[in-house]
Biopython code that builds the backbone (N, CA, C, O; Angstrom):
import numpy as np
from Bio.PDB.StructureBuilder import StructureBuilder

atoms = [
    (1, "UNK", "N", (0.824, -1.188, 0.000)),
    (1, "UNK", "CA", (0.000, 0.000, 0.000)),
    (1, "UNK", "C", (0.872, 1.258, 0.000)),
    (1, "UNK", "O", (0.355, 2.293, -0.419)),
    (2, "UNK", "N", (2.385, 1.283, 0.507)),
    (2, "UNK", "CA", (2.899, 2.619, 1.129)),
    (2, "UNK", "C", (3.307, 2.485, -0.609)),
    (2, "UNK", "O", (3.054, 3.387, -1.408)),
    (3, "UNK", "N", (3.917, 1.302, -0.951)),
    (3, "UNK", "CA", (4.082, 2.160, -2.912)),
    (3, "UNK", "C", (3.205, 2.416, -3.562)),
    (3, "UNK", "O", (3.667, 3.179, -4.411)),
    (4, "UNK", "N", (1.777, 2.227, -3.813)),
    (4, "UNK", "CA", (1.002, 3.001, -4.124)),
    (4, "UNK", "C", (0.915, 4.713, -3.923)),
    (4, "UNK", "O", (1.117, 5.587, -4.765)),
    (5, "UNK", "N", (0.648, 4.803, -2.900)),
    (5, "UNK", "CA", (0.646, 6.393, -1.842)),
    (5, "UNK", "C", (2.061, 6.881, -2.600)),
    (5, "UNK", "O", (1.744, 7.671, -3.489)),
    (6, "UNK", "N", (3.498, 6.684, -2.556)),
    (6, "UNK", "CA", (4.562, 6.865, -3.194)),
    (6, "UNK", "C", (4.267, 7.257, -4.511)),
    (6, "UNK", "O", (4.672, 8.300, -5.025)),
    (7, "UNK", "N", (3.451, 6.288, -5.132)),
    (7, "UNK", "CA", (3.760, 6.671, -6.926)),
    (7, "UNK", "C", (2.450, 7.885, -7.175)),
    (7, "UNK", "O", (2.558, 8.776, -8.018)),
    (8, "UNK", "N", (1.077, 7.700, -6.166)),
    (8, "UNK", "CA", (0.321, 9.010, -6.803)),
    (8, "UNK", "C", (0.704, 10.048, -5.830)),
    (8, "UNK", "O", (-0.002, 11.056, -5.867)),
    (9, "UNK", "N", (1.813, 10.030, -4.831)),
    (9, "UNK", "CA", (2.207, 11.303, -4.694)),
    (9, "UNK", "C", (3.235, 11.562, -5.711)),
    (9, "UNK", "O", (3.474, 12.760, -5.860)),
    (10, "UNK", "N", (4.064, 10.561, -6.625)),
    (10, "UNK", "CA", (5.328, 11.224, -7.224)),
    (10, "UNK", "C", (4.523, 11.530, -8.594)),
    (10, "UNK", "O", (5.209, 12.230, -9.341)),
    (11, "UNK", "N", (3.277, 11.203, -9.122)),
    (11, "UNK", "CA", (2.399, 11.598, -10.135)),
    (11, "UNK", "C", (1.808, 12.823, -10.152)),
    (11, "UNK", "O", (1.615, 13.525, -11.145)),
    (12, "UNK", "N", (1.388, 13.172, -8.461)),
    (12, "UNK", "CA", (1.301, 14.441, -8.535)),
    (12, "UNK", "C", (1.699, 15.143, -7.976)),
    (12, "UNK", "O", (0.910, 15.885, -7.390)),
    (13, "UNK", "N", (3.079, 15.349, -7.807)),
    (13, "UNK", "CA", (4.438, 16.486, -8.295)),
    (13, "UNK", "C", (4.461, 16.946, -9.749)),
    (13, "UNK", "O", (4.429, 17.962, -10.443)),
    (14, "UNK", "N", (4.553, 15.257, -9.826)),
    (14, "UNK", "CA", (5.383, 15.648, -11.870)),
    (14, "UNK", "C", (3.802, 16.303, -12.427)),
    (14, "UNK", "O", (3.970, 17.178, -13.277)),
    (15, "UNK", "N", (2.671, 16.090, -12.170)),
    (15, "UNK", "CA", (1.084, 16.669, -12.856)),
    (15, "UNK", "C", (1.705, 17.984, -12.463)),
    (15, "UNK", "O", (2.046, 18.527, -13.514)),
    (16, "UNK", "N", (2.000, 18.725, -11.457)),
    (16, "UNK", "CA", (1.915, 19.778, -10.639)),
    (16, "UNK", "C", (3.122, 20.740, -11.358)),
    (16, "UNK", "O", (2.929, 21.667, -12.144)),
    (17, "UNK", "N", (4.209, 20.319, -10.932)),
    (17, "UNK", "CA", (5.205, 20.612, -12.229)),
    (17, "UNK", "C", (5.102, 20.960, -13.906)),
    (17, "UNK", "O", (5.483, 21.887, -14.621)),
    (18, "UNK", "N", (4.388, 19.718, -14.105)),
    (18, "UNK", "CA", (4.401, 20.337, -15.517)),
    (18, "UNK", "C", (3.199, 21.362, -16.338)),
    (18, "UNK", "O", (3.214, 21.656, -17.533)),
    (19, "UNK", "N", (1.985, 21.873, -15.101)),
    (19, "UNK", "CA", (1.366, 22.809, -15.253)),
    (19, "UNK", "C", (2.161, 23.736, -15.154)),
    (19, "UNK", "O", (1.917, 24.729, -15.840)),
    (20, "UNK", "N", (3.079, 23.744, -14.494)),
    (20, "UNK", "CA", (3.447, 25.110, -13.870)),
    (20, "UNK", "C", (4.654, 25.582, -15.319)),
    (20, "UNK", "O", (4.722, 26.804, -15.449)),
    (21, "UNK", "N", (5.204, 25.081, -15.951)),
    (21, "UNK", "CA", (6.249, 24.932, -17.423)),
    (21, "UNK", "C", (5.663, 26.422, -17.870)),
    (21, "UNK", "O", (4.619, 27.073, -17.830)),
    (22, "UNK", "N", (7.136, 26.530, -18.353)),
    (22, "UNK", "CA", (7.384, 27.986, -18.902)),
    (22, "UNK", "C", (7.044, 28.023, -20.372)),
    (22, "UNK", "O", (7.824, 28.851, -20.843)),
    (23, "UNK", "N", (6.221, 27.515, -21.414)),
    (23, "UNK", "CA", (6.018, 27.689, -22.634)),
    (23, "UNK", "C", (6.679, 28.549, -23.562)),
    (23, "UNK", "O", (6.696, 28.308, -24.769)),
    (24, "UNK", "N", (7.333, 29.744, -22.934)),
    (24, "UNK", "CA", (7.469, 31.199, -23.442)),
    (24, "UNK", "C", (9.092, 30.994, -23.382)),
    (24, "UNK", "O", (9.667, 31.883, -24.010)),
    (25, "UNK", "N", (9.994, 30.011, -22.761)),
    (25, "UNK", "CA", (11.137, 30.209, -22.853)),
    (25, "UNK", "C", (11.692, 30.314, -24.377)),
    (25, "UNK", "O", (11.207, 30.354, -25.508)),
    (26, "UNK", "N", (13.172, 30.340, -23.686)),
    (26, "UNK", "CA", (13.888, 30.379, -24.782)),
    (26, "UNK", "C", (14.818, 28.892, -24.948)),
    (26, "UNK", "O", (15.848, 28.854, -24.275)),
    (27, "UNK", "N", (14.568, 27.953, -25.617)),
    (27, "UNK", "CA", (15.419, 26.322, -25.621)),
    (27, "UNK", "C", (16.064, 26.693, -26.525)),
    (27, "UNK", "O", (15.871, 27.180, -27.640)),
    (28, "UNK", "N", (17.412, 26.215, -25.507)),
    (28, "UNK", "CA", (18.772, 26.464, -26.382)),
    (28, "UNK", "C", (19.499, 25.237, -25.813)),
    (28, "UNK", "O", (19.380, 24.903, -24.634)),
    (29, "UNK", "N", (20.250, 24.589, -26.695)),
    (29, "UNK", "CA", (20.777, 23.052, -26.300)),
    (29, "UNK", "C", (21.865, 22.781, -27.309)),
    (29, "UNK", "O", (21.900, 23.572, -28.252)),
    (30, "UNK", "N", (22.735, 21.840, -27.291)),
    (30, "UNK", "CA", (23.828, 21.071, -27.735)),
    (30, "UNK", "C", (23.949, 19.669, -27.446)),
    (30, "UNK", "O", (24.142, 19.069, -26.388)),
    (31, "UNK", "N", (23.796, 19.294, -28.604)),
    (31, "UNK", "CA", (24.031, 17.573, -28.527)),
    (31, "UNK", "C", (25.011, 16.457, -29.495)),
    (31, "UNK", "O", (24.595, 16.330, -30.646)),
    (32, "UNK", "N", (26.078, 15.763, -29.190)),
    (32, "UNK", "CA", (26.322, 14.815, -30.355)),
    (32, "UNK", "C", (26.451, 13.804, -29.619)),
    (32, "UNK", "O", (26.360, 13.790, -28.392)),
    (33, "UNK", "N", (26.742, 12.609, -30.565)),
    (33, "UNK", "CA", (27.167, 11.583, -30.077)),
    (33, "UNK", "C", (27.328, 10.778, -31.324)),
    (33, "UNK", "O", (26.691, 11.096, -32.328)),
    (34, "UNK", "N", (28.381, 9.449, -31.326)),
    (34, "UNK", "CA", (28.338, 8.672, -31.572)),
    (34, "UNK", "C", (28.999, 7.161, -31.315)),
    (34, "UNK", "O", (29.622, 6.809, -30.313)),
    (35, "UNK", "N", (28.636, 6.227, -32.707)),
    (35, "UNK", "CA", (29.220, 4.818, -32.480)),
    (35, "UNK", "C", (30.082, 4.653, -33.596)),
    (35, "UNK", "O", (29.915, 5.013, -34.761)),
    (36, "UNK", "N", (31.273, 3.902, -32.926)),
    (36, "UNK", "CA", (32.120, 3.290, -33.852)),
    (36, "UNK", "C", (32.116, 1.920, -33.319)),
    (36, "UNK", "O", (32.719, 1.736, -32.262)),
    (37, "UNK", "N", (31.454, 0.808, -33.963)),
    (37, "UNK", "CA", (31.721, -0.716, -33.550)),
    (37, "UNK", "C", (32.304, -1.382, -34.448)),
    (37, "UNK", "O", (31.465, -1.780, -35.257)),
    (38, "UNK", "N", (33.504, -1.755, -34.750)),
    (38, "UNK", "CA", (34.308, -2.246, -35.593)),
    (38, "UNK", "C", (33.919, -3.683, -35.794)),
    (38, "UNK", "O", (34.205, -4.218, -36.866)),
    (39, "UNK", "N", (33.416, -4.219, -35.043)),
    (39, "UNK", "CA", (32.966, -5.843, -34.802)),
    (39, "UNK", "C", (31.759, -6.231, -35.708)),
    (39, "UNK", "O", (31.769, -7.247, -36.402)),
    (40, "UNK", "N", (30.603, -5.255, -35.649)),
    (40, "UNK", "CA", (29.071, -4.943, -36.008)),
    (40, "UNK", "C", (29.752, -4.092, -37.193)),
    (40, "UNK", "O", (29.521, -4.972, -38.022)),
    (41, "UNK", "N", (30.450, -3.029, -38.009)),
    (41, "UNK", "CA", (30.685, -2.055, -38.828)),
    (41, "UNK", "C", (28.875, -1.310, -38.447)),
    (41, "UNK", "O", (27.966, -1.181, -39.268)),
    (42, "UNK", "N", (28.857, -1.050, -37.394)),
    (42, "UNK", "CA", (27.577, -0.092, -37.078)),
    (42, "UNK", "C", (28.705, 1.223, -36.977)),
    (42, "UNK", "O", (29.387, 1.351, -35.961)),
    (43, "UNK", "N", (28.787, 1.876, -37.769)),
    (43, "UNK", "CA", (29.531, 3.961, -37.564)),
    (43, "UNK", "C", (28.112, 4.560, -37.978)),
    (43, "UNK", "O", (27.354, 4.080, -38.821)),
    (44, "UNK", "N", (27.864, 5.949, -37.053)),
    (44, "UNK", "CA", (27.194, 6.751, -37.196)),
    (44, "UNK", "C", (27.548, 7.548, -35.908)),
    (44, "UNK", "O", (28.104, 7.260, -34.848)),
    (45, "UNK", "N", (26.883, 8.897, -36.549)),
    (45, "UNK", "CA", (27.353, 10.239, -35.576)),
    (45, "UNK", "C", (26.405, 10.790, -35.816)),
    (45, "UNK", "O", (25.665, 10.449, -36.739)),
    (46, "UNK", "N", (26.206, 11.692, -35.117)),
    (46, "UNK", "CA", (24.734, 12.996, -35.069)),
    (46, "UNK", "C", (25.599, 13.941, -34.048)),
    (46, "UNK", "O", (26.525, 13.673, -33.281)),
    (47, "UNK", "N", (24.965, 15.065, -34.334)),
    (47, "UNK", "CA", (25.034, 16.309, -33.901)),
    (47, "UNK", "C", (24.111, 17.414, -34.056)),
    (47, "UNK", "O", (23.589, 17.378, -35.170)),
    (48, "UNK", "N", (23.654, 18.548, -33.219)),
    (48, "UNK", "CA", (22.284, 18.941, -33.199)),
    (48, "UNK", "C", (22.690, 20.172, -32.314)),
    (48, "UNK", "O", (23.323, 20.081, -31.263)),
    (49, "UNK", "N", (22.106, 21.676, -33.049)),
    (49, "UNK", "CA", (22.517, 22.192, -31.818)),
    (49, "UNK", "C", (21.204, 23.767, -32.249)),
    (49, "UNK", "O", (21.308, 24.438, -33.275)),
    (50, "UNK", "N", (20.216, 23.972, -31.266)),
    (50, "UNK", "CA", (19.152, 24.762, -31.283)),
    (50, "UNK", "C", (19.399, 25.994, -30.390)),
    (50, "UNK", "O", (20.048, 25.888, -29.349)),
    (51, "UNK", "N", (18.906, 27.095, -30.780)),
    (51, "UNK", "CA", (18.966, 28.435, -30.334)),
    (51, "UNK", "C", (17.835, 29.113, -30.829)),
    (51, "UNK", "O", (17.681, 29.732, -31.882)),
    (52, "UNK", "N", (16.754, 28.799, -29.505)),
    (52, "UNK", "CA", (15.279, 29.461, -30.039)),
    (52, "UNK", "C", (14.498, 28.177, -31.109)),
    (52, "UNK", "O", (14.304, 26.962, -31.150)),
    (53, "UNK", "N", (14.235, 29.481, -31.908)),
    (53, "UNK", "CA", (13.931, 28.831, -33.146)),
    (53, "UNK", "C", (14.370, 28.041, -34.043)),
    (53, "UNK", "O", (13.682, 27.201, -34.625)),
    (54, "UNK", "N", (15.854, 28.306, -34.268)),
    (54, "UNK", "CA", (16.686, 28.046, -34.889)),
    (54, "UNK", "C", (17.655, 26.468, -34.632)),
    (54, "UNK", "O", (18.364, 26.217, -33.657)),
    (55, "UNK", "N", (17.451, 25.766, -35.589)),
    (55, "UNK", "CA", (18.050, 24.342, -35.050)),
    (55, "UNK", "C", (18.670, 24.249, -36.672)),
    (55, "UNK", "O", (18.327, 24.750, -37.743)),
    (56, "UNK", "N", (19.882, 23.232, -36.187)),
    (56, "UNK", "CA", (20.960, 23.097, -37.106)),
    (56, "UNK", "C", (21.745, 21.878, -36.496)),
    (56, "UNK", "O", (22.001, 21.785, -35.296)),
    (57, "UNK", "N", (22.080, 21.007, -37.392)),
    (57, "UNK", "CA", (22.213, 19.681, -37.362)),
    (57, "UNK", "C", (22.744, 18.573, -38.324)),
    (57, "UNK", "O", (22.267, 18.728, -39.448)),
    (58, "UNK", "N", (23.611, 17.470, -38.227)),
    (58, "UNK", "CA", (23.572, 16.241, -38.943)),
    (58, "UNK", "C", (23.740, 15.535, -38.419)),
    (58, "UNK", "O", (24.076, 15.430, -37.240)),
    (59, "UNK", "N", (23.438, 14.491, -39.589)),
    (59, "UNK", "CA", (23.870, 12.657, -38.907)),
    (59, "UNK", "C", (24.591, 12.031, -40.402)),
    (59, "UNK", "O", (24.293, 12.246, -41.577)),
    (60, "UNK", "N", (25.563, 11.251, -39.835)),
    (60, "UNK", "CA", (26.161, 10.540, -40.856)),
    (60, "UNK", "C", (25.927, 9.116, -40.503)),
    (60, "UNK", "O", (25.691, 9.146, -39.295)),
    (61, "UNK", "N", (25.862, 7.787, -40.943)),
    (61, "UNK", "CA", (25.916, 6.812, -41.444)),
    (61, "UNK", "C", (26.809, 5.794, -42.500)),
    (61, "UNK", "O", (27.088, 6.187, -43.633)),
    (62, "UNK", "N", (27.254, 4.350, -41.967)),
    (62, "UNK", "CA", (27.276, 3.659, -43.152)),
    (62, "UNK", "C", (26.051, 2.561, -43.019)),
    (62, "UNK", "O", (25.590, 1.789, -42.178)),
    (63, "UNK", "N", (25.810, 2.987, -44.410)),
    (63, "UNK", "CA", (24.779, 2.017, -44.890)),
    (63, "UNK", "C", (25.190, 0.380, -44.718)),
    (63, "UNK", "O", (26.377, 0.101, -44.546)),
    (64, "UNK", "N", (24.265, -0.586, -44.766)),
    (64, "UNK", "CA", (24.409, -1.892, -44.915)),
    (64, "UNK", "C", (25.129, -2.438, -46.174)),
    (64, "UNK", "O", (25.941, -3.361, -46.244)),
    (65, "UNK", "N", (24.526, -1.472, -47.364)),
    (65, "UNK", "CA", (25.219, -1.877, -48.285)),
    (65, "UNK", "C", (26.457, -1.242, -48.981)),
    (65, "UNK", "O", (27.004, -1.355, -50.078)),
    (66, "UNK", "N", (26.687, -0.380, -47.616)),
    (66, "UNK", "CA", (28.586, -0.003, -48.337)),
    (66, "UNK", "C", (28.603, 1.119, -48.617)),
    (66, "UNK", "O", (29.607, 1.627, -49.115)),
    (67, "UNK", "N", (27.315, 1.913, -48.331)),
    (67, "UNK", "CA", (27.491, 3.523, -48.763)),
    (67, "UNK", "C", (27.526, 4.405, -47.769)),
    (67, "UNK", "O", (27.226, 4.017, -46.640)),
    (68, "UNK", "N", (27.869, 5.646, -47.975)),
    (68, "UNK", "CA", (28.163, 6.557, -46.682)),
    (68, "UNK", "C", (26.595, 7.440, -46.825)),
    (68, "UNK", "O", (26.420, 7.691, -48.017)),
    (69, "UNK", "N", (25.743, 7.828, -46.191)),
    (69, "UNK", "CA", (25.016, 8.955, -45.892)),
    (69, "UNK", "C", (25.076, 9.808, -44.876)),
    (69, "UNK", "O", (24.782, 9.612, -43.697)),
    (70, "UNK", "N", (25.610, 11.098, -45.581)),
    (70, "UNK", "CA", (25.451, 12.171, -44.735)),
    (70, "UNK", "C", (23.976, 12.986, -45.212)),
    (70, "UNK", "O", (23.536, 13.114, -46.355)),
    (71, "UNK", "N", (23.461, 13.422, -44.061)),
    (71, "UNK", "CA", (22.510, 14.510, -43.867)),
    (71, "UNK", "C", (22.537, 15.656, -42.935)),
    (71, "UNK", "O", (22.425, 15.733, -41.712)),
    (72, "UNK", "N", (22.750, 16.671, -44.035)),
    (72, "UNK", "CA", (23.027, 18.168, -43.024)),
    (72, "UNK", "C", (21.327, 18.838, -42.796)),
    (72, "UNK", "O", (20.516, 18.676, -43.708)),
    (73, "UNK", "N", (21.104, 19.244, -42.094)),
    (73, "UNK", "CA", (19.795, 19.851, -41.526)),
    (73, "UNK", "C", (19.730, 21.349, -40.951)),
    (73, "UNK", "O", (20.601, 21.963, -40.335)),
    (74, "UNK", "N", (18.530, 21.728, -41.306)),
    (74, "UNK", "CA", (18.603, 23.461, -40.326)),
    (74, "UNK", "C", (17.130, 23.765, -40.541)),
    (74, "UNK", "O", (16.527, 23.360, -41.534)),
    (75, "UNK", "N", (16.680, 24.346, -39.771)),
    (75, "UNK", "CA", (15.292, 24.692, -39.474)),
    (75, "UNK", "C", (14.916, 26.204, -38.959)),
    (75, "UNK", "O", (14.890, 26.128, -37.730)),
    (76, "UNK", "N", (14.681, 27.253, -39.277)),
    (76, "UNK", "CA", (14.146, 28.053, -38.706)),
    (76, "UNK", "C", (12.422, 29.017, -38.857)),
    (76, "UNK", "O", (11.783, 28.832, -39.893)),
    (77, "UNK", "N", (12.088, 29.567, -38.232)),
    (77, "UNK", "CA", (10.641, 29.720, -38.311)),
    (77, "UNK", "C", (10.689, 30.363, -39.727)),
    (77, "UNK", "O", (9.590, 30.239, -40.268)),
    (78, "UNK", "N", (11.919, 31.235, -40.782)),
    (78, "UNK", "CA", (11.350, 32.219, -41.621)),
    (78, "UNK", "C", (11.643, 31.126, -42.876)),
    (78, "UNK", "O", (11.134, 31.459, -43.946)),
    (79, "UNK", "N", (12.332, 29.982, -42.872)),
    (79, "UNK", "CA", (12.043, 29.103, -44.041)),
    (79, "UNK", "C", (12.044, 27.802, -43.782)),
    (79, "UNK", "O", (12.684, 27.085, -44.551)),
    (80, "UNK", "N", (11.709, 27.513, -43.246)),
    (80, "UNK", "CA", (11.555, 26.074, -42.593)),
    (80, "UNK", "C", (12.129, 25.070, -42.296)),
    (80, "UNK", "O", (13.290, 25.290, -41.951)),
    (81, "UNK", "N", (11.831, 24.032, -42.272)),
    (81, "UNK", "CA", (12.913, 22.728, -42.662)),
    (81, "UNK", "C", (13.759, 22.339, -44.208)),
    (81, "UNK", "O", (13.408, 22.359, -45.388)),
    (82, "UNK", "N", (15.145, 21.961, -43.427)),
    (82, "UNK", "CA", (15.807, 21.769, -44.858)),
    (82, "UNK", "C", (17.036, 21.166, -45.104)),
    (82, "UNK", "O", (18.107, 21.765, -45.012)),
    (83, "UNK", "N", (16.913, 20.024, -45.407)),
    (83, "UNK", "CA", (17.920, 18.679, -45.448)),
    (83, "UNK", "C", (18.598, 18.808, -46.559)),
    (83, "UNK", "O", (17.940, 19.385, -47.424)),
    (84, "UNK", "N", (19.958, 18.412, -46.977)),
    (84, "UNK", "CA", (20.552, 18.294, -47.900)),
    (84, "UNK", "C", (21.231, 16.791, -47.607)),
    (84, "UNK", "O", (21.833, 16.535, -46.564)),
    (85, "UNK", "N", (21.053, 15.929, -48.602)),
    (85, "UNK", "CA", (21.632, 14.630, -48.363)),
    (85, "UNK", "C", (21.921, 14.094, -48.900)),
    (85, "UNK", "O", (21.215, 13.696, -49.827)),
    (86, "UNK", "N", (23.478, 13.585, -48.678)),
    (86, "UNK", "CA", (24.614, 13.040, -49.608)),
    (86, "UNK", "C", (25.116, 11.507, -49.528)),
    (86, "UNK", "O", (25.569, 11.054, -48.477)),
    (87, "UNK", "N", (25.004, 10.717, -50.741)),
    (87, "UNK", "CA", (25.173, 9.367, -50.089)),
    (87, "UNK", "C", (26.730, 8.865, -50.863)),
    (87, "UNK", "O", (26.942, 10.032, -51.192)),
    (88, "UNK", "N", (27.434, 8.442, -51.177)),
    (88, "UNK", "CA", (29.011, 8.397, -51.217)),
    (88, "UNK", "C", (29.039, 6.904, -51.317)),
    (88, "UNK", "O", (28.536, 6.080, -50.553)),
    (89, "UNK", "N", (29.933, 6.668, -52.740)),
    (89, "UNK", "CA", (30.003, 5.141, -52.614)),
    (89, "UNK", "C", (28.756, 4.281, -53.302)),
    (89, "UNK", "O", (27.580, 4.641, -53.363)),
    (90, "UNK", "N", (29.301, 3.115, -53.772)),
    (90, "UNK", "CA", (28.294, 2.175, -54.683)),
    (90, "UNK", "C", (27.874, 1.160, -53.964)),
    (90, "UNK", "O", (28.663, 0.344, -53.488)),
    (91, "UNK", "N", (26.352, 1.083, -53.773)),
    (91, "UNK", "CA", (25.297, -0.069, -53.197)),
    (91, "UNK", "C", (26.243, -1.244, -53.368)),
    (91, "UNK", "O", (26.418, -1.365, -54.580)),
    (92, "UNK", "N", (26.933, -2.163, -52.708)),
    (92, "UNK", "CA", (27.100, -3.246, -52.929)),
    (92, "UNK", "C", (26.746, -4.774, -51.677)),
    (92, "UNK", "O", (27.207, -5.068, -50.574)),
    (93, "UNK", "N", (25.852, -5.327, -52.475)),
    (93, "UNK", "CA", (25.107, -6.805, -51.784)),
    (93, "UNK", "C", (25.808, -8.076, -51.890)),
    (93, "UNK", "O", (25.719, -8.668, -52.966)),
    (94, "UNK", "N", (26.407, -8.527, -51.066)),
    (94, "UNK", "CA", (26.847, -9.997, -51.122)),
    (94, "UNK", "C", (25.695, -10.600, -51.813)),
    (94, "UNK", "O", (24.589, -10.060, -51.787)),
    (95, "UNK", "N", (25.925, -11.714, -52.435)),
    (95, "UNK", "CA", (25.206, -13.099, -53.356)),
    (95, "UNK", "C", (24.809, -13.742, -52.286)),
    (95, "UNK", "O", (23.611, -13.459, -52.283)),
    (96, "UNK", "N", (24.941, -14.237, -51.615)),
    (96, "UNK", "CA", (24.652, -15.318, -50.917)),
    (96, "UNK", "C", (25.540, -14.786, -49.086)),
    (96, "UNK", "O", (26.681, -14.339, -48.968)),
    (97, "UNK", "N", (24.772, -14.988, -48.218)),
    (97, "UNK", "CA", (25.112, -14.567, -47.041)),
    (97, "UNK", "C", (25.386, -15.983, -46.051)),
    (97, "UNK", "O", (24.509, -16.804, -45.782)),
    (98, "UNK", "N", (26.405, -16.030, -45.721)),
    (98, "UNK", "CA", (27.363, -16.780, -45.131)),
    (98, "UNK", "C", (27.825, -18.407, -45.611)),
    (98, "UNK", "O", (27.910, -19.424, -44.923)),
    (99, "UNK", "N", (28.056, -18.208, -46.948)),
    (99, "UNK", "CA", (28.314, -19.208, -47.642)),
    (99, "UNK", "C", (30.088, -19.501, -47.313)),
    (99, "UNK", "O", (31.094, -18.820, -47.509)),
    (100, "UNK", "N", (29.846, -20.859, -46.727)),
    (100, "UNK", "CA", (31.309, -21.340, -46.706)),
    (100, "UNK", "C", (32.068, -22.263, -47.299)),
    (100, "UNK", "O", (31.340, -22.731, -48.175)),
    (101, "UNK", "N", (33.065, -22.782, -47.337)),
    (101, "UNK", "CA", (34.175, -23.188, -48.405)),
    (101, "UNK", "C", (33.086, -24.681, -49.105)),
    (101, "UNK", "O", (33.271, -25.180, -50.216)),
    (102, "UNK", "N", (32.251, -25.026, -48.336)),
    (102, "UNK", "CA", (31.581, -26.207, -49.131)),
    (102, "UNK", "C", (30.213, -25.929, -49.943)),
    (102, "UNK", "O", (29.393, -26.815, -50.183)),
    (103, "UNK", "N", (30.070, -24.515, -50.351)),
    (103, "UNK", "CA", (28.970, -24.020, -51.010)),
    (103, "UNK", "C", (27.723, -23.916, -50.743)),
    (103, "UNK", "O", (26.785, -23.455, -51.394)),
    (104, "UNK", "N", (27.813, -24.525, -49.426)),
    (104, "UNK", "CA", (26.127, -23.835, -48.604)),
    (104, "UNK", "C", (26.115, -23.059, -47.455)),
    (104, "UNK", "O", (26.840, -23.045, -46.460)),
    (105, "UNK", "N", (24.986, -22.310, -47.850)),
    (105, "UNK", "CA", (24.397, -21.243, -47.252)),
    (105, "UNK", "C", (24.198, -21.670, -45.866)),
    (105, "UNK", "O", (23.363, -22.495, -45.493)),
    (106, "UNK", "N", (25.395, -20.769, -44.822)),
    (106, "UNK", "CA", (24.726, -21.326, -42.872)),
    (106, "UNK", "C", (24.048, -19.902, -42.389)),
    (106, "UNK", "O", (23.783, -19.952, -41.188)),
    (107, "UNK", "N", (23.857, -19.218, -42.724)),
    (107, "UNK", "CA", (23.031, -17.872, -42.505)),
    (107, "UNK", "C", (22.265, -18.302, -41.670)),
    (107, "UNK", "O", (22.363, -19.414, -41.151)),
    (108, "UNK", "N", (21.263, -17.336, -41.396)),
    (108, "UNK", "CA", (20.395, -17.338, -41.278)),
    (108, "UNK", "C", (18.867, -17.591, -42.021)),
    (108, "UNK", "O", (18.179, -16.728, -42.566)),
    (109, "UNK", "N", (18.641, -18.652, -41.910)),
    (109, "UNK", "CA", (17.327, -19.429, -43.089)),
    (109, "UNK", "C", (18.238, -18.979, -44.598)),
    (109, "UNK", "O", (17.891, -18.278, -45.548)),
    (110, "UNK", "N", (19.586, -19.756, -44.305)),
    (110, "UNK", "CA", (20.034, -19.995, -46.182)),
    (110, "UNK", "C", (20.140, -18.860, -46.602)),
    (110, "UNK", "O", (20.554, -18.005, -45.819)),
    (111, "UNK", "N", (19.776, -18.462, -48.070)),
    (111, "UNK", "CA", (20.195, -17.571, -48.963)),
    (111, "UNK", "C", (19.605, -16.250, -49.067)),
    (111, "UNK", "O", (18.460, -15.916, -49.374)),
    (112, "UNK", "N", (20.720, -15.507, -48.716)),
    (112, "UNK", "CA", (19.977, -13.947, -48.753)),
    (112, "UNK", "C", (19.917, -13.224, -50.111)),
    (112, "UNK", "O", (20.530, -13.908, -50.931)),
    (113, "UNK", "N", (19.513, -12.321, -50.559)),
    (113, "UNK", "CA", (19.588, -11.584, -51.870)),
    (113, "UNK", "C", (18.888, -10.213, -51.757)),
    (113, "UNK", "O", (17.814, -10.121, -51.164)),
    (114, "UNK", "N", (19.274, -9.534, -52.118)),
    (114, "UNK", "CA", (18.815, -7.732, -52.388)),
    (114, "UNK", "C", (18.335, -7.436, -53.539)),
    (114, "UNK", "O", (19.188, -7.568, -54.417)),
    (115, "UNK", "N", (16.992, -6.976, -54.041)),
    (115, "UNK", "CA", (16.962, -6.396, -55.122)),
    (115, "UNK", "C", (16.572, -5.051, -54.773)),
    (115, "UNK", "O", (15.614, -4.580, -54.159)),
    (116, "UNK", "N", (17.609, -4.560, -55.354)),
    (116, "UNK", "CA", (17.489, -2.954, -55.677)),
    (116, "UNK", "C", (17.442, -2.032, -56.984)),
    (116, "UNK", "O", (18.338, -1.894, -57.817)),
    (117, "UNK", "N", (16.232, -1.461, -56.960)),
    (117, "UNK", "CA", (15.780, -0.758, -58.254)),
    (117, "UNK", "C", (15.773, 0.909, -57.672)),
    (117, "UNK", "O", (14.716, 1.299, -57.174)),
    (118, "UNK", "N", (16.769, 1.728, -57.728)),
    (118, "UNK", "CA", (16.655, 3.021, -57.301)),
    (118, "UNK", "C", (16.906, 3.954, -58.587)),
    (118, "UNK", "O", (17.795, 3.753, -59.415)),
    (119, "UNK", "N", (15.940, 5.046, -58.619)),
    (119, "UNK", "CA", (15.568, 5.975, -59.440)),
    (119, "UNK", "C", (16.424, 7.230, -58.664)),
    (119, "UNK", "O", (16.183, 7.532, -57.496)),
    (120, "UNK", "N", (17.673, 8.056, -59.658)),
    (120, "UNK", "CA", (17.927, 9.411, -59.616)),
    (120, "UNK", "C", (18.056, 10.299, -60.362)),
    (120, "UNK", "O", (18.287, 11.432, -59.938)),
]
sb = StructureBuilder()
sb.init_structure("model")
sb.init_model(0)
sb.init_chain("A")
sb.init_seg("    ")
for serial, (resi, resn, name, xyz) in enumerate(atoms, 1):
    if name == "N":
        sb.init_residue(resn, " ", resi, " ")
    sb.init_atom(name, np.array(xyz, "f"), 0.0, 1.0, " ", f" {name:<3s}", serial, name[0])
structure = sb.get_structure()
């Protein structure tokens, strides 16, 4: 019973609190981060950084299939949102996914394949 009483008093703080929020401020912030996992080839980075209205930003990526995407970003109230995005490098799909020296497929459920039809 006493964690009950605990959680709708800590429910209404945070209710109580967030009536009380300043709507009218000014949010201004800085953020990046990223991963490099050499094991996984998971790389990506982001970065983000707002003043008011005004937000400005990217994230980079490698794709699964071998390409780089960067996307630069910026936003403000007098023209809006607006991405520019660059991808680097040629789509390339293994044939067959984890085929070893005796010609069958130990993957995951056998034989993988990609079809890709992209329009630029």
């Amino acid at each position: 019973m006493f964690k009950i009483i605990a959680l709708v008093a800590c429910l209404a703080v945070v209710v109580s609190a967030y009536e009380h929020e300043d709507y009218h401020s000014h949010p201004k912030y800085k953020f990046e981060y990223g991963v490099k996992d050499a094991h996984t080839g998971d790389n990506k980075e982001q970065w983000e950084h707002r003043d008011g209205d005004a937000v400005q930003g990217s994230y980079s990526l490698h794709e699964a299939d071998g390409t780089h995407r960067v996307v630069n970003y910026k936003s403000d109230k007098h023209v809006g949102f607006q991405a520019h995005v660059q991808r680097a490098g040629h789509a390339q799909h293994p044939a067959v996914y984890g085929e070893h020296h005796d010609g069958h497929a130990h993957g995951h459920g056998g034989e993988s394949y990609a079809n890709i039809d992209q329009h630029h």
